[in-house]
N, C-alpha and C positions, 0 to 999 in steps of 0.2 A: 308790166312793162309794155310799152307800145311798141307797133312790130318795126319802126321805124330806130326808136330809142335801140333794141333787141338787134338788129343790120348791123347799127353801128358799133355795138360791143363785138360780133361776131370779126367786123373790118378791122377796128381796131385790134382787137385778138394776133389775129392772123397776122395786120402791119408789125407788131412786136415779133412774132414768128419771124418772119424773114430780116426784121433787124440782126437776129440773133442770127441766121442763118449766114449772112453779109456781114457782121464782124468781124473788125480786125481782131486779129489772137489776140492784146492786151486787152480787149472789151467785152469778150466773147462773155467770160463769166456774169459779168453785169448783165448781159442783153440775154444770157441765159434766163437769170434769178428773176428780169423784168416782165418776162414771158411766162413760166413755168412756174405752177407753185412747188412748195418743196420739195414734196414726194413725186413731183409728176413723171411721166413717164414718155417714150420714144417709142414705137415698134415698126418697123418694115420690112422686107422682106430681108435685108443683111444685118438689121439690130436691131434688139430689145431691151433696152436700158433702163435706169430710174436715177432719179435724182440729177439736179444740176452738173456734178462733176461728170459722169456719165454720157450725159447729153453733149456739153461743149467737146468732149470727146471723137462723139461721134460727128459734127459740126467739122473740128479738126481736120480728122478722115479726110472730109471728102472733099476740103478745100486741097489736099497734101494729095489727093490722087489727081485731082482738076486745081488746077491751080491757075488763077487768071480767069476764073468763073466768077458770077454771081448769079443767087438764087431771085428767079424773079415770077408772079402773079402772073399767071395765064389763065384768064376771063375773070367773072367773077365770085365772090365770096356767097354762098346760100347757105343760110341755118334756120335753126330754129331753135328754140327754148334752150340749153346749153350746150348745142353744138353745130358744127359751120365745117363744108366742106369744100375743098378749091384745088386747082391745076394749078402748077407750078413745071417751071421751064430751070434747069443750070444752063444759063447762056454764057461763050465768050466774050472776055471783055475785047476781046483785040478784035476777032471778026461777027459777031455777032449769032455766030450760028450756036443750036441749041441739041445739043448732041443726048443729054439725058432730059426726062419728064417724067412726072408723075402725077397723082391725087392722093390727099390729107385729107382725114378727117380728124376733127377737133374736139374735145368733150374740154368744158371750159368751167372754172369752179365760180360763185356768186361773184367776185369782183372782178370777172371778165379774164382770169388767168387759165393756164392750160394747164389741164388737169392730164391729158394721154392725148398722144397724136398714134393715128393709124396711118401709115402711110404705105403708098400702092407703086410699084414702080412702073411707067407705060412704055416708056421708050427708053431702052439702053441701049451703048455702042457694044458691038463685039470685043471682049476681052477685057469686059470693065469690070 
């Protein structure tokens, strides 16, 4: 696979991630199952989960604690051979400000699905 063809599975990977992550609750399952293979898994420093039902769960969460957030790409996506890592912002929809942040990394199965996300927390508000 050319390292360009390889970017773009990593991009795309990751654009399916935060579809799922920005779903509304009637979609979330779909935009799970379109991301994540079966078995994949979540881990971060407040969950460690498997499987699709699992995951939108945890998705859930953290729309029910932030609510009026979306999760959005901050800079960009680097991998290599089946895995990609990126910054991510939960920003306000009303005012823009971006109270939590983190870094993901991806391990992704042959057809460009996520197989495990590692995810790092950088920046949380006090008493989140």
């Amino acid at each position: 696979m050319s390292a360009s063809a390889n970017a773009r599975r990593h991009e795309d990977a990751v654009a399916r991630y935060f579809e799922a992550w920005n779903a509304a609750p009637e979609a979330r399952a779909e935009a799970v199952a379109a991301a994540w293979t079966n078995d994949g898994g979540y881990t971060d420093p407040l969950a460690d989960v498997r499987g699709h039902e699992q995951i939108a769960a945890v998705i859930g969460a953290a729309h029910e604690q932030f609510p009026g957030f979306s999760f959005r790409l901050a800079g960009p996506v680097d991998g290599h051979h089946d895995t990609a890592r990126f910054s991510w912002e939960l920003v306000s929809d009303a005012d823009g400000s971006a109270p939590v942040a983190g870094s993901d990394v991806v391990t992704l199965d042959g057809e460009g699905r996520i197989r495990a996300v590692l995810g790092f927390l950088d920046r949380v508000p006090a008493g989140a």
